[in-house]
C-alpha positions as a Markdown table, in Angstrom:
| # | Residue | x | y | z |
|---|---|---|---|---|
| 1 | Unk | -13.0 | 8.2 | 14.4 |
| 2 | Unk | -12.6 | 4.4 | 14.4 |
| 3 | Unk | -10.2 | 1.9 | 15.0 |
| 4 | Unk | -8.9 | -0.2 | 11.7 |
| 5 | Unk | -9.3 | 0.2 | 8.0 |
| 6 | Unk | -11.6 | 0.7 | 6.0 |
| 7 | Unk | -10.4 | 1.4 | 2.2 |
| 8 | Unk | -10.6 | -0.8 | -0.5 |
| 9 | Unk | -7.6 | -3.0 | 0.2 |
| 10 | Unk | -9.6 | -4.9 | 3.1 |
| 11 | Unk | -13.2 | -5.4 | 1.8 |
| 12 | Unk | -13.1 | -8.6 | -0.1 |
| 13 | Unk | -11.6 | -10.1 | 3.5 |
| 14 | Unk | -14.6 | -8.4 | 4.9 |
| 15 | Unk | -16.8 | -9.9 | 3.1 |
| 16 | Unk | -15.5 | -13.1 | 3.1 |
| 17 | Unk | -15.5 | -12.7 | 7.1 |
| 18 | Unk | -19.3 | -12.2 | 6.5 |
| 19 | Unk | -19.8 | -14.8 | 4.2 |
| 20 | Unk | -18.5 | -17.5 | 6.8 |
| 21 | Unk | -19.9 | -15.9 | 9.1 |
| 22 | Unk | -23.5 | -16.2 | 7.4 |
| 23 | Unk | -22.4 | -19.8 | 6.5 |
| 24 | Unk | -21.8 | -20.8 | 10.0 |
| 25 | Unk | -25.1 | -19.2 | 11.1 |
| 26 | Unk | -27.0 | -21.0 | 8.6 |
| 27 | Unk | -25.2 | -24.4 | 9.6 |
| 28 | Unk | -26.1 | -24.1 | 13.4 |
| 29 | Unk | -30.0 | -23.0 | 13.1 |
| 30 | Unk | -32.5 | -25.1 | 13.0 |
| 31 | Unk | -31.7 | -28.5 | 11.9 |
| 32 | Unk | -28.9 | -26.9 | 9.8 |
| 33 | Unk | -28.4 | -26.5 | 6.0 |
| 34 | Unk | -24.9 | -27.8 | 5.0 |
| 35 | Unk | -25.4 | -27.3 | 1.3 |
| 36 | Unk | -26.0 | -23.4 | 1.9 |
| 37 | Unk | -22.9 | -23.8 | 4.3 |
| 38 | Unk | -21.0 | -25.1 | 1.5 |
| 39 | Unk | -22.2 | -22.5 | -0.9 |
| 40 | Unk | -20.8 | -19.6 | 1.2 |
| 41 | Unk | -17.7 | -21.4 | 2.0 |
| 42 | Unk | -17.1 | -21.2 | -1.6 |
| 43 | Unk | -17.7 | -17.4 | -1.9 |
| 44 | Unk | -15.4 | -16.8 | 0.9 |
| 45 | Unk | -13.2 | -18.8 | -1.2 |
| 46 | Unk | -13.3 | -16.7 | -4.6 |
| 47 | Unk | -12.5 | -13.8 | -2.4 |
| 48 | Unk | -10.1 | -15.0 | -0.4 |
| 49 | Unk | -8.7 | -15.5 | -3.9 |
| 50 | Unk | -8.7 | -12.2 | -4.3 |
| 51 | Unk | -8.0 | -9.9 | -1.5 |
| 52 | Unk | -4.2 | -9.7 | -1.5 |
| 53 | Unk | -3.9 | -9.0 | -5.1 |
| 54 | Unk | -6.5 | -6.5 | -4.6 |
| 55 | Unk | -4.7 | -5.2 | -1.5 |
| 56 | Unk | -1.0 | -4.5 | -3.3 |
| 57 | Unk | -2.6 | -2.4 | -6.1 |
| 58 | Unk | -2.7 | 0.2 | -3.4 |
| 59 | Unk | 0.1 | 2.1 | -3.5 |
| 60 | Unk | 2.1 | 3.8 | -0.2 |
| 61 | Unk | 0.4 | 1.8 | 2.0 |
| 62 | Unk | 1.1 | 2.1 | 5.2 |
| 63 | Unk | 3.2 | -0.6 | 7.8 |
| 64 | Unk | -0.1 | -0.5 | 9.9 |
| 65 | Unk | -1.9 | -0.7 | 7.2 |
| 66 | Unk | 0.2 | -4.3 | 6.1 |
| 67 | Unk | 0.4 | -5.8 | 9.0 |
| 68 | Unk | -3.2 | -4.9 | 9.4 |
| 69 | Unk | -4.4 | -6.8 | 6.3 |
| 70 | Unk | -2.0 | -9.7 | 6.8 |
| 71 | Unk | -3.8 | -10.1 | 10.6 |
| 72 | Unk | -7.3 | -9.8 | 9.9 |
| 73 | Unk | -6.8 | -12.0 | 6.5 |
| 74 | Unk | -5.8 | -15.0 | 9.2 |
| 75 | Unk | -8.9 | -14.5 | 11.4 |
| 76 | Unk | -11.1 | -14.8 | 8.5 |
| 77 | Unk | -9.5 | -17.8 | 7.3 |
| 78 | Unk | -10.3 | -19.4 | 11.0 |
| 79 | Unk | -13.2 | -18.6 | 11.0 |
| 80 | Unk | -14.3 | -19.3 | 7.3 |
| 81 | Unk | -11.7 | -22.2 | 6.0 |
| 82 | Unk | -11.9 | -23.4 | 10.1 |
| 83 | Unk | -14.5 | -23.3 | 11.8 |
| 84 | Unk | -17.4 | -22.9 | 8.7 |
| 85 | Unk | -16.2 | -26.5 | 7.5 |
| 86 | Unk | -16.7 | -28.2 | 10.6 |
| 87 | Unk | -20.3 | -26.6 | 11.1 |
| 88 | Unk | -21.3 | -27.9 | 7.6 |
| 89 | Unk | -20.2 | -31.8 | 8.5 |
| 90 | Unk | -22.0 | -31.3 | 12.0 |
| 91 | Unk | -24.9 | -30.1 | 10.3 |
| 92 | Unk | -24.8 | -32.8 | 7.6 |
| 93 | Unk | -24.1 | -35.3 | 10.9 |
| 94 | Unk | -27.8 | -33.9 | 11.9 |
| 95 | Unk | -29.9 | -34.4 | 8.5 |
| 96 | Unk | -28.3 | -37.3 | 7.5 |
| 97 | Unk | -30.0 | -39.2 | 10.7 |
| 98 | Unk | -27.3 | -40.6 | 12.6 |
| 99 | Unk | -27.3 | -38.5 | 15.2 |
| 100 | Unk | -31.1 | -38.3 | 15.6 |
| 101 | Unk | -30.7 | -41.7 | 15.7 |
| 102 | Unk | -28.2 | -42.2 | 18.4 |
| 103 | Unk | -29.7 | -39.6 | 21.2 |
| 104 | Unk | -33.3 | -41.3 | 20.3 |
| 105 | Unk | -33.1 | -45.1 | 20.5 |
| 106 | Unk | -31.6 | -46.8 | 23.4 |
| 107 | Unk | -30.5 | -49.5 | 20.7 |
| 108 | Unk | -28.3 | -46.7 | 19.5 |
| 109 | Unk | -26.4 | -46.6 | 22.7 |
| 110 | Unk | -23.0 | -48.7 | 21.0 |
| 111 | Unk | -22.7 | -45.8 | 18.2 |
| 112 | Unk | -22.1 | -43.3 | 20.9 |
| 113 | Unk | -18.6 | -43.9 | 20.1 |
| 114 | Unk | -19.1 | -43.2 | 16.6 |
| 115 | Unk | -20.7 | -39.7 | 17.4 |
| 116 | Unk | -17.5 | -38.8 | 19.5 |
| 117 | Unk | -15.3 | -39.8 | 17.2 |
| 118 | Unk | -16.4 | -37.0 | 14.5 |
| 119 | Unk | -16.5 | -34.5 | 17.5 |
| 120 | Unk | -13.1 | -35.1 | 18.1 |
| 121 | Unk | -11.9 | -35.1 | 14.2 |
| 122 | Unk | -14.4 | -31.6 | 14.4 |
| 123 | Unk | -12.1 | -30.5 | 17.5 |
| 124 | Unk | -8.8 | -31.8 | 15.4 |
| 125 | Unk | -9.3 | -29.9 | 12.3 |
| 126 | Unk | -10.5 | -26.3 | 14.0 |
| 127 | Unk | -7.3 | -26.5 | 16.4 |
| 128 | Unk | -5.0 | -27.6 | 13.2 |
| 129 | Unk | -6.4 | -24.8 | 11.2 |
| 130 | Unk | -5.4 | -21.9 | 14.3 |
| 131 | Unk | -2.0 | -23.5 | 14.7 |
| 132 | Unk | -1.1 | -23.6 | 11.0 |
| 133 | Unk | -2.7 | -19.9 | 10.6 |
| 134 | Unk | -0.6 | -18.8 | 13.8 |
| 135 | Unk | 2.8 | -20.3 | 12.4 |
| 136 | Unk | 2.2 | -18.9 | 8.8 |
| 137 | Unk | 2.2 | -15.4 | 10.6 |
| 138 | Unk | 4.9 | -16.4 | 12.9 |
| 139 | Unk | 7.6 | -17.2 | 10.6 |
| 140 | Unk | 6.3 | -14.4 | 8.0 |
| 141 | Unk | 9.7 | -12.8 | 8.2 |
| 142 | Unk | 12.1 | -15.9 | 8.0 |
| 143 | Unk | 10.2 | -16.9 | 4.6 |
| 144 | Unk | 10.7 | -13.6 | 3.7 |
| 145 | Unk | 14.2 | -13.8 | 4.2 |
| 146 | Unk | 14.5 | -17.3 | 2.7 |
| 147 | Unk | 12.8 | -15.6 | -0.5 |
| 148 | Unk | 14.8 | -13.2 | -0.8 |
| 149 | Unk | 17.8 | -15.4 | -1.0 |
| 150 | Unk | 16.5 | -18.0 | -3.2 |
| 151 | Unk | 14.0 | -16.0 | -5.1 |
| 152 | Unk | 11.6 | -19.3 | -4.3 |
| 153 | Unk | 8.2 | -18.4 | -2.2 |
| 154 | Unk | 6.8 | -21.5 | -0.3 |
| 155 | Unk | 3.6 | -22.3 | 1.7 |
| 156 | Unk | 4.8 | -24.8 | 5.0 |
| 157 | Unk | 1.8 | -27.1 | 5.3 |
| 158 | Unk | -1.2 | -27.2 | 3.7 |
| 159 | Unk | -3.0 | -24.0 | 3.3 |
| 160 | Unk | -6.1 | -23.6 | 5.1 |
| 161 | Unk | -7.8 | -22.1 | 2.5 |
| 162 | Unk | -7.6 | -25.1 | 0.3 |
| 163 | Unk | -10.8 | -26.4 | 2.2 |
| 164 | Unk | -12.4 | -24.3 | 0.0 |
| 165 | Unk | -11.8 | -26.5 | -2.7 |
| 166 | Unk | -11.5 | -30.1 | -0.9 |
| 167 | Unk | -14.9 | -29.5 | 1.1 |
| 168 | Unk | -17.1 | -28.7 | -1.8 |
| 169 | Unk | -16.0 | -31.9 | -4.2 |
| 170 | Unk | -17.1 | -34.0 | -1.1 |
| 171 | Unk | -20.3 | -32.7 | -1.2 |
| 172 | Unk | -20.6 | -32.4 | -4.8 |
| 173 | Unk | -19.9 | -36.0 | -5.2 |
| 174 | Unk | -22.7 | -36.5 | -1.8 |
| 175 | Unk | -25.4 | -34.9 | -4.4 |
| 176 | Unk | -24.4 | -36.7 | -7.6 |
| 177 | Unk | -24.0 | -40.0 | -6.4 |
| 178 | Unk | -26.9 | -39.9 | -3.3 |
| 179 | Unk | -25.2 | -41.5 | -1.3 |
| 180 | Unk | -24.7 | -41.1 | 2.5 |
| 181 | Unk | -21.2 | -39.6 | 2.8 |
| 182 | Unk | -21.0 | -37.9 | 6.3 |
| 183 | Unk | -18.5 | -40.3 | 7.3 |
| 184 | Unk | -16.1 | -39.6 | 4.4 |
| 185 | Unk | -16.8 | -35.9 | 4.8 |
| 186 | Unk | -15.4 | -36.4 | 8.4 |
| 187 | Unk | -12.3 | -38.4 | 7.1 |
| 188 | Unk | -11.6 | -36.0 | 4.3 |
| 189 | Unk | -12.0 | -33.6 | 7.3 |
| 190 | Unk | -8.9 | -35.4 | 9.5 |
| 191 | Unk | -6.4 | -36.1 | 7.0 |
| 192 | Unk | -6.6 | -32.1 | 5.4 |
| 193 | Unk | -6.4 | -31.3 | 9.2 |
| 194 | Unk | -3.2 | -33.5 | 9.5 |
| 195 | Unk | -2.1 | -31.8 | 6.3 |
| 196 | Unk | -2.2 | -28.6 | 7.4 |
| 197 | Unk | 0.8 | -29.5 | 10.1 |
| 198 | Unk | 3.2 | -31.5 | 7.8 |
| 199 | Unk | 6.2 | -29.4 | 7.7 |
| 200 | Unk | 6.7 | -30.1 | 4.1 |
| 201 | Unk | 7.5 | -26.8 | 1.9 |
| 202 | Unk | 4.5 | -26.4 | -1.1 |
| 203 | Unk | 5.6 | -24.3 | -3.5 |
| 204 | Unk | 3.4 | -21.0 | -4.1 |
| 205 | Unk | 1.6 | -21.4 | -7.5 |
| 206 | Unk | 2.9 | -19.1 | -9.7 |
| 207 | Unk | 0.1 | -16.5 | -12.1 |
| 208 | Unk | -0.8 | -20.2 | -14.7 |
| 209 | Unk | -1.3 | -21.9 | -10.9 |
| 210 | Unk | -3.7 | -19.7 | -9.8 |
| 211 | Unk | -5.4 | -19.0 | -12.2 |
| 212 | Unk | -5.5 | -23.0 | -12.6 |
| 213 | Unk | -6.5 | -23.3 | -9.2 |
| 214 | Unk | -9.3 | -20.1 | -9.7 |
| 215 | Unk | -11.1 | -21.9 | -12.4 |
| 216 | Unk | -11.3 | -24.6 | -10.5 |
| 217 | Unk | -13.4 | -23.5 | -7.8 |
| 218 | Unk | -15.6 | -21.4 | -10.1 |
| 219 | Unk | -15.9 | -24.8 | -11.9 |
| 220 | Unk | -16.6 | -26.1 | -8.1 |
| 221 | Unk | -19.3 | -23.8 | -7.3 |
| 222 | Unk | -21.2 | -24.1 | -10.9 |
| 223 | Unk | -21.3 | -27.6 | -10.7 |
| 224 | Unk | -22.7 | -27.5 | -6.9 |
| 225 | Unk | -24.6 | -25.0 | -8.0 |
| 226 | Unk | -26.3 | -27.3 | -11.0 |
| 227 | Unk | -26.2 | -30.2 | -8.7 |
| 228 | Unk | -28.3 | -28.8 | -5.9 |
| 229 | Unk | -30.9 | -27.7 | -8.3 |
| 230 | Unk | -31.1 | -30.9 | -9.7 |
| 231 | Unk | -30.0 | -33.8 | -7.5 |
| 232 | Unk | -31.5 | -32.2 | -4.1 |
């Protein structure tokens, strides 16, 4: 027998881990394909959507079983909402020319600073990402209690998964308008990193907010969908 589990109340989070996974592969070979990045990014996003609603259909689940779920959800999220974004922007940093550009040409040499600068936003926004993850699990049962008293849920922070909303538009907007924006994708990139810290309280969508935000990134991924096949 093997370690884990393996019924149906952890497969979407499975395949979401896959779909980053395949994301970030695709985003680090060769000279990189941010678009296909994006497009997994997305699916791990309609899953992630998903997985817990899926997960408390099961009845008599196990404490294991919970905590399980609740663990492996947060590594996904690192990996897909953390890490998959910033391999899409240094892969759009690599097509887009400027940093062919800058290891190339000696006349380059000034914009080095330019080229650390996004590394260090890159660096910001995974490291943001695993400390907001890590707190969200850490203070699990104070929320709980705090719900319980005031019948009020609450996200601290920006989630992480919302990248899988915020990442997209920027590179929807990259195909509709043609225009060059790596360097906005890279700001968009530090300030929902500096987001996901703020201890402000977000109150949880409610079944109308979900579904809200849902359509929206079906919406999101049609439209990127139409605007690859006709703006790339």
């Amino acid at each position: 027998m093997m370690i884990g589990v393996y019924d149906y109340t952890v497969i979407l989070t499975y395949l979401s881990l896959i779909s980053g996974v395949l994301g970030f592969i695709i985003t680090v070979t060769g000279v990189g394909h941010p678009d296909i990045g994006i497009f997994f990014l997305m699916v791990s996003g309609i899953m992630d959507a998903f997985d817990g609603k899926v997960a408390r259909t099961k009845k008599n689940r196990t404490e294991m079983a919970v905590n399980f779920g609740i663990q492996i959800d947060s590594l996904a999220d690192l990996i897909c909402f953390g890490i998959l974004p910033v391999s899409i922007g240094l892969a759009q940093l690599r097509i887009s020319g400027i940093f062919t550009e800058i290891v190339r040409r000696r006349d380059y040499e000034g914009k080095y600073s330019v080229l650390i600068i996004f590394l260090v936003i890159a660096l910001f926004y995974v490291l943001a990402a695993l400390i907001r993850l890590a707190y969200f699990n850490a203070t699990s049962d104070l929320r709980s209690e705090e719900t319980n008293a005031t019948g009020i849920t609450y996200f601290i922070g920006l989630p992480v998964t919302s990248a899988a909303l915020i990442f997209p538009l920027v590179m929807l907007l990259h195909y509709m308008t043609r225009w060059d924006l790596t360097g906005i994708y890279f700001l968009v990139m530090l300030l929902t990193a500096m987001a996901f810290l703020l201890n402000v309280k977000i109150k949880k969508p409610g079944k109308l907010g979900l579904a809200v935000l849902i359509a929206i990134g079906i919406t999101e991924f049609i439209a990127f969908i139409v605007a690859f096949t006709v703006f790339a």
